[in-house]
N, C-alpha and C positions, 0 to 999 in steps of 0.2 A: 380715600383720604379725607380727614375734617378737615373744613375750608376755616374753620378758628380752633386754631390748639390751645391750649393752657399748659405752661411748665410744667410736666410731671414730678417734677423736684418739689414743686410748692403743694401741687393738690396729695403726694403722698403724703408731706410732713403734717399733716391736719391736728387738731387740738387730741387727746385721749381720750376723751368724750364726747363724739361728735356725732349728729345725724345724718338724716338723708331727706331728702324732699323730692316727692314723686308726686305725678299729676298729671291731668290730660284738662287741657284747654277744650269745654266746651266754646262749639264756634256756631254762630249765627246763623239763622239760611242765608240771609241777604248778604252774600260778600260782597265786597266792592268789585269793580268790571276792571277789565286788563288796562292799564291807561294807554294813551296814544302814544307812540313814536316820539322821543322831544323834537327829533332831526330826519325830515323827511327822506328817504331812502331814495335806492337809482331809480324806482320806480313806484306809483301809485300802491297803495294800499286796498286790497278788496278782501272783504270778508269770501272765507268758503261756503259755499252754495252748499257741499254735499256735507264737510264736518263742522262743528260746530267751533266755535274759538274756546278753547279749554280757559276754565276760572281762574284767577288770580290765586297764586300759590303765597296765601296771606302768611301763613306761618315762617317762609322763607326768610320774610320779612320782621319779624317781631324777637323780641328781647325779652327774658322772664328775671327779673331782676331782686332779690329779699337783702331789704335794707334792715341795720338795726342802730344801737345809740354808737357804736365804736366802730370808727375808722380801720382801713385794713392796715395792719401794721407794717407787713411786708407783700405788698399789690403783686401777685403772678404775670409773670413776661404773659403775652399775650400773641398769636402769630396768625397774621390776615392773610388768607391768598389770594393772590391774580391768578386768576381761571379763566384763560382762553379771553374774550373778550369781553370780561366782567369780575366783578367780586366774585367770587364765592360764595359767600354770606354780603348781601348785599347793605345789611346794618347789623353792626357789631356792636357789645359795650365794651368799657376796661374799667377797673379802678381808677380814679385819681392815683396817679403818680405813677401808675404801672408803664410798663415799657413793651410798648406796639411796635412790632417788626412786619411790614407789608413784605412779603413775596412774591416775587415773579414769577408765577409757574405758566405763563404764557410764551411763545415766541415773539412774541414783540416787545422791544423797548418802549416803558411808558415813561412821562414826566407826569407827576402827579403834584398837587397842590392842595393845600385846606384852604376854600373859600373866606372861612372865616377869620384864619390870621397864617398869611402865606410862608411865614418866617417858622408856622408847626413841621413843617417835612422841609427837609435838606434840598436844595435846587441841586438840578440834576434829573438826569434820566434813570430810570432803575430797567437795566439788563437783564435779559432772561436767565433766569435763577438767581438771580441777584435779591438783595435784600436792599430797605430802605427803615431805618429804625426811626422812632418820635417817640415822645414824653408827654402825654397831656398830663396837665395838673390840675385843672381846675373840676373839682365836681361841678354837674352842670351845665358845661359846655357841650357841644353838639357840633362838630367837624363835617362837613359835605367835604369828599376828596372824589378830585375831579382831573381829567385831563383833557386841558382845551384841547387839542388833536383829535378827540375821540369823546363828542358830545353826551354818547349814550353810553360812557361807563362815567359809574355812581357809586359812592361808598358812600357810607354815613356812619361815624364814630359817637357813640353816645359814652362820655364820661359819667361814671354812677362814685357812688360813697358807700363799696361795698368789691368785693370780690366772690358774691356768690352769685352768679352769673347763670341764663340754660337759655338755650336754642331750641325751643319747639320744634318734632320732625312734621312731616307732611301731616301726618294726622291729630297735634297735637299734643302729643306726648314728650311731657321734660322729667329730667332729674339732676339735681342736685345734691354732690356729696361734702361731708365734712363741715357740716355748720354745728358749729359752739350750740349748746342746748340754750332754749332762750325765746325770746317775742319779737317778731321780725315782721317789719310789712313787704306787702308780694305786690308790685307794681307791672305792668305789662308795658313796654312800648313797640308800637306799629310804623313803620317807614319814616315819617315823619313826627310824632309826636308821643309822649305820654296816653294811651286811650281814657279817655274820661271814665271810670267806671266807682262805684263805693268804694269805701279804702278797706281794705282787706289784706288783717293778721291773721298770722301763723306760727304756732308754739311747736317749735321744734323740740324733741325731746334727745336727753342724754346718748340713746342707742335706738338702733331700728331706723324705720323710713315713718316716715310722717306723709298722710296723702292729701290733694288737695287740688281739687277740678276747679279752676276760677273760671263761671260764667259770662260770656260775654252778652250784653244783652242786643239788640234789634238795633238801637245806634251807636254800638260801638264803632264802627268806621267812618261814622258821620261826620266826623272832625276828633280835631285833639287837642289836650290838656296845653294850655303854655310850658313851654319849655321853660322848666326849673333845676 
């Protein structure tokens, strides 16, 4: 099961004229290294002698985002899952104005919170299968959803000015369908930030798939763009 759904109601009724956007994320040798534990566990931490600590699973992490001049006019529900004792997709985007339903698919009840304005998710615990809906509105915002009982689950909602959305898989590889034929920029974001990189358009055409491998260069994970 995809740990972020998009309405099927919204991505079939798409314009009569629409594209596709495929691509594979050229990825850097140098990824970043697994980060530390936020919250020290029952016991010390030791590296294995015999395997090695497997790379940071960077793509898990990243958003592939094509903006253009028009607002979405009717933003796709959006559905985030709680997977055992974590996101799912541990950073998700939605349109401004779309409606984000968090799920339960763990057996524990969690209370969850947006850091940034505690009034965005309904107080209360959300129950296993249970759902938890919210509304961000503003493009540009950036929600940490957290639950203080359980220091090391982490979500991050990044609100964008657009509805065409893709989730890089392990190797990579996105697509995006039904975009309006037209000049769109292709923006990347990684865990916490916008990645610094050149700005880079994409001319989606009336029919067909449109390709396009955005390179990342040597410091892309060396920090990131202000949050805009």
């Amino acid at each position: 099961m995809r740990d972020v759904l998009v309405a099927a109601a919204v991505l079939a009724s798409g314009p009569a004229s629409a594209g596709t956007l495929v691509g594979k994320i050229e990825l850097p040798s140098n990824l970043p290294v697994r980060p530390k534990p936020a919250e020290p566990g029952f016991v010390e931490r030791y590296e294995n002698p015999v395997t090695p600590v497997r790379p940071q699973n960077v793509t898990q992490r990243m958003v592939i985002v094509v903006e253009g001049d028009e607002k979405p006019a009717a933003p796709p529900r959006v559905q985030w899952n709680l997977v055992g004792e974590s996101f799912g997709h541990p950073v998700i985007a939605a349109a401004a104005g779309a409606e984000v339903t968090i799920v339960n698919q763990s057996k524990t009840a969690r209370t969850l919170v947006a850091k940034e304005d505690p009034k965005l998710i309904e107080p209360g615990p959300i129950n296993p299968s249970g759902p938890k809906t919210l509304h961000p509105n503003e493009a540009g915002k950036v929600y940490t959803v957290v639950d203080k009982d359980a220091p090391y689950l982490v979500g991050r909602l990044v609100v964008v000015n657009t509805q065409y959305i893709a989730y890089p898989d392990e190797s990579g590889h996105f697509e995006i369908e039904n975009i309006p034929p037209g000049s769109y920029k292709l923006k990347i974001w990684f865990d916490s930030g916008w990645i610094n990189r050149p700005e880079e358009n994409v001319t989606i055409s009336a029919k067909g798939k449109t390709d396009i491998n955005p390179k990342l260069g040597a410091d892309a994970f060396a920090g990131s763009a202000p949050k805009k």
